[in-house]
N, C-alpha and C positions, 0 to 999 in steps of 0.2 A: 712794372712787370706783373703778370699773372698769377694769383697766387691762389694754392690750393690748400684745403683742408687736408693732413695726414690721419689716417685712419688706420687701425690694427686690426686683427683678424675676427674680432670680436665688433667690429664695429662700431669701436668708442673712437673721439677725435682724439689725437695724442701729441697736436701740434700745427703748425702748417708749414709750406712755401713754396717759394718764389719761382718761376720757371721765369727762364731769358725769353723776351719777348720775341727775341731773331728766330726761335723756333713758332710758338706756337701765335705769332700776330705776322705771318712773313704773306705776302701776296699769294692769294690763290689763281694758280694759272690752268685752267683744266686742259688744256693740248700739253702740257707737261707733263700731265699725271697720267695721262692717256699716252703717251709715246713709252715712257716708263713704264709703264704694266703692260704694254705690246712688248716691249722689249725682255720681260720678264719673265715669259709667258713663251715666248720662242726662243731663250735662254732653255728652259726646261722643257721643251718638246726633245723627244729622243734621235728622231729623224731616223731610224733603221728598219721603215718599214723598205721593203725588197723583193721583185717579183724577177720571174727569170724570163730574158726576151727569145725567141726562136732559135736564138745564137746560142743560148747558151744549157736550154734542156737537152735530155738524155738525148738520142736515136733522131732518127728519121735520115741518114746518111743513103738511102738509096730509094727513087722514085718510088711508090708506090704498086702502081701499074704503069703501064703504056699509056703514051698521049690520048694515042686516038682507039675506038672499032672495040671498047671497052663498055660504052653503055650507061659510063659514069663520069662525073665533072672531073677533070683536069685539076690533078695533084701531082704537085713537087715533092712534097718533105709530107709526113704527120704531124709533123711539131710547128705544123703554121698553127696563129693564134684562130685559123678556122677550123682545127681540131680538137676532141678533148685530151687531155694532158700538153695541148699544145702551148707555144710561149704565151704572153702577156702582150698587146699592143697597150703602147703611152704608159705600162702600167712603174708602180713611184718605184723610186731607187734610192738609195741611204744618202741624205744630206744633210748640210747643218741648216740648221734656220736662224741663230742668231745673229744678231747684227751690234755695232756697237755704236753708244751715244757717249758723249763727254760725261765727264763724272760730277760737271758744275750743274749740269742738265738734271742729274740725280737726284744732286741734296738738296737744287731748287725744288723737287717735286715733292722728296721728302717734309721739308719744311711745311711744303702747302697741305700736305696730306695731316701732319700734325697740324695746324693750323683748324684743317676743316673740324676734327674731334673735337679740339679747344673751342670753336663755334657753338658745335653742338652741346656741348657738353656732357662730353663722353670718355672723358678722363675722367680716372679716379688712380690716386696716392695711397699706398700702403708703406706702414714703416717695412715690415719684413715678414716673409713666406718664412717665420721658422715651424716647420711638421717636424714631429717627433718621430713619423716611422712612414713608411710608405703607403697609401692608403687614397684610391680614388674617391672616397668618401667626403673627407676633407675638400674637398675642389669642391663636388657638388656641391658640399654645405656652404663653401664659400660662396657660391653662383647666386644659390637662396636667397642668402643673409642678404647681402649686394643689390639683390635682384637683377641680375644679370644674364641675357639670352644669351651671351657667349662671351669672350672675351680673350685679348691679345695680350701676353702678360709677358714685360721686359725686366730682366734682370740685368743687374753688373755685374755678376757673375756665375758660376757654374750653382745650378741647387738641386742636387739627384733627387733630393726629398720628392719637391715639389715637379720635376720634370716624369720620372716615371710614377706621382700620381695622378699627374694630367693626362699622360699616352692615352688610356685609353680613350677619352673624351672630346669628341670630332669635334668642340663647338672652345673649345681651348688651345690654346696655342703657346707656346713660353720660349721665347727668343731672348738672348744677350743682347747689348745695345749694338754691339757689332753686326749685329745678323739682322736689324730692324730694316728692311722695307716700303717701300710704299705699297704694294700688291697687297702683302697682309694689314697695315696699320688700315686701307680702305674695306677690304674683304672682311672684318671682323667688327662686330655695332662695338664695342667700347675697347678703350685701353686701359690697361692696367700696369703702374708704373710704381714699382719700389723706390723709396726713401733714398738710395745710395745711386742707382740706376740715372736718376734725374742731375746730377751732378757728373757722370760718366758720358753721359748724354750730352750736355752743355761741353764738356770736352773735346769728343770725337766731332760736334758740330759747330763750332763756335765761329767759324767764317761762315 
């Protein structure tokens, strides 16, 4: 099995281990991971953009002028889409966009997606985010120290401390192992996995 150096926030090693190979050595299938982030992606589309057709704006309930011996083109309504305030032709209407894929489909992708990091080597082990107060400061300095352009950081459980000192910082992210991904584990250059999280992890993934 793969086994990592644990590190604390200071940056000293304080131990190592073992990840289960079924995660991070599992087959990379990249139409997997590509079906999964399409489907992720139109999961979180809102679909209520909504334009109004001729049917359904204000007025226009009586001809305009006369057919004909008027001088001017031949109108029905004002609320044709050849007027201004008139309806919308083709224009979008509120729908969903998601679609659903099997859930084996998922944690196959998941896997591979953990996988690719493990390749590159782009995990790193921390025993524990414990911050004494709340302070985006501390993230930054963690970034430094690490040397890290950005970073997906998973916990096994809830950490106020560390969640609203990352909010502000686009290039951070702090997910529970429930809420892991594949869109974000690829979207983000490194992962960052607590000491307890990697055991919670083997758990919720272990087939």
């Amino acid at each position: 099995m793969p086994s990592y150096d644990v590190y604390d926030l200071d940056k000293s090693s304080v131990g190592s281990v073992e990840i289960n190979s079924d995660l991070l050595e599992y087959p990379i299938k990249e139409h997997l991971l590509h079906t999964v982030v399409t489907w992720q992606l139109a999961r979180s589309r809102s679909g209520t953009a909504s334009t109004k057709t001729r049917g359904e704006v204000r007025g226009g309930g009586a001809k305009p002028w006369k057919q004909k011996n008027m001088g001017r083109a031949r109108h029905g309504s004002i609320r044709s889409p050849l007027w201004r305030k008139g309806g919308v032709t083709f224009g979008p209407k509120p729908r969903d966009w998601s679609f659903n894929i099997p859930k084996k489909i998922r944690r196959q992708a998941l896997k591979g997606a953990l996988s690719i990091k493990h390749g590159d080597g782009k995990i790193l082990v921390i025993k524990e985010f414990n911050l004494s107060r709340i302070e985006t400061k501390q993230i930054e300095e963690f970034l430094r120290k690490f040397e890290l352009d950005d970073a997906l950081i998973l916990l096994s459980q809830e950490n106020e401390n560390l969640e609203l000192s990352a909010r502000n910082i686009k290039s951070v992210k702090v997910l529970k192992v429930e809420g892991l991904n594949v869109y974000d584990v690829l979207r983000f250059d490194s992962l960052v996995i607590t000491e307890d999280a990697i055991q919670r992890l083997e758990e919720v993934y272990k087939n």
